[in-house]
C-alpha positions in Angstrom: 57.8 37.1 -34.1 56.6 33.6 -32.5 53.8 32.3 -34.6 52.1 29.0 -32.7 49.5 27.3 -34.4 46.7 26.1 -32.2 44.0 24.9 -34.0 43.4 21.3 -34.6 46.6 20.5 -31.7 46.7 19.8 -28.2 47.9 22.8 -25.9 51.1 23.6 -27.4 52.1 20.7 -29.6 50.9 22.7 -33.3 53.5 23.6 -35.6 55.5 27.1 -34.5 57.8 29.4 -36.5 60.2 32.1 -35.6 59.7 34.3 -38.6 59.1 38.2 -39.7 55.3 39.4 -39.7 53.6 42.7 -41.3 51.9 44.1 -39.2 49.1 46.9 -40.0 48.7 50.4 -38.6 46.8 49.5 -35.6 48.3 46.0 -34.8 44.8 44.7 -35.5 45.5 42.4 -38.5 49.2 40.4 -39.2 50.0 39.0 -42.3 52.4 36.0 -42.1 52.6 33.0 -44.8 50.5 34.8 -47.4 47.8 34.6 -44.5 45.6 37.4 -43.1 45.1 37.1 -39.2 43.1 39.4 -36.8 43.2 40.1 -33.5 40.4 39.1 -31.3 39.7 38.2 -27.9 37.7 35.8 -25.9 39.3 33.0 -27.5 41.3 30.3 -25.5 44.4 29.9 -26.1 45.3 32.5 -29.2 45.3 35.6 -29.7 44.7 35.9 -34.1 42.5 33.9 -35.9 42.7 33.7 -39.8 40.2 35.4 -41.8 39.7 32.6 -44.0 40.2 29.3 -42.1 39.0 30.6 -38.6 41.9 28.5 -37.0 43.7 30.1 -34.4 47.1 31.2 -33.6 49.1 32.6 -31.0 51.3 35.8 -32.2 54.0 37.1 -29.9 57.5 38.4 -29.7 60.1 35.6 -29.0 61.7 34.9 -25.6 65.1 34.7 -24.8 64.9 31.8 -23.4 63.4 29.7 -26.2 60.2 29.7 -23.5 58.1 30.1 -26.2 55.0 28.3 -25.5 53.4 28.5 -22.2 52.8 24.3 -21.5 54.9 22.9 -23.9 58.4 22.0 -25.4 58.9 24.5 -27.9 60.4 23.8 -31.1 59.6 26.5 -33.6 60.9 26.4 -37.3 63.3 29.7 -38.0 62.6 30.7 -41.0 65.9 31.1 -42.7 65.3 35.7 -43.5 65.0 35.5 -39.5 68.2 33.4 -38.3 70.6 36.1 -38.2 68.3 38.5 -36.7 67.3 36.0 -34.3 70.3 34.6 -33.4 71.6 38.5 -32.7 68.5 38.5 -29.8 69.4 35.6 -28.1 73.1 36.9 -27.5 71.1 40.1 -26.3 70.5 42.7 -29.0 67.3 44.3 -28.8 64.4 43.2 -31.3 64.3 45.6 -34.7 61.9 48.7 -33.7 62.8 47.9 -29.7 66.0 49.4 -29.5 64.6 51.9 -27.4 62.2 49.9 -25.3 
């Protein structure tokens, strides 16, 4: 997944990571860095929020074209358990769990 950091960052210039995230039953809550986030809208410019710092965070599958971020350059850190997985979409495999669309 692409995990953007929003909080305390101009539009798109907060730290980002390509990484793996748990996800629970409903998609409702993610669990990435030994952080809880939940989904919730009506905010800006994310999409989670961490239960226990409120800041906010933008949680999405990666894009082929590295157009991660919607206004800015995007430079996430790939966490090393996600290169080869990573690297394997961006030559055009499908995302693990989206083999079949």
């Amino acid at each position: 997944m692409f995990v953007h950091l929003k909080t305390g960052y101009n539009t798109d210039r907060g730290p980002s990571w390509i990484a793996w995230v748990d996800f629970s039953k409903t998609w409702s809550t993610a669990y990435f860095h030994g952080r809880t986030l939940r989904r919730a809208g009506g905010m800006f410019d994310a999409n989670f929020y961490d239960v226990q710092t409120n800041e906010e965070f933008w949680v999405s599958g990666p894009k082929r074209d590295r157009t991660d971020t919607r206004y800015g350059p995007s430079n996430p850190e790939i966490e090393p358990e996600a290169v080869e997985t990573y690297d394997a979409f961006l030559e055009g495999a499908p995302l693990p769990g989206r083999e079949n669309g």
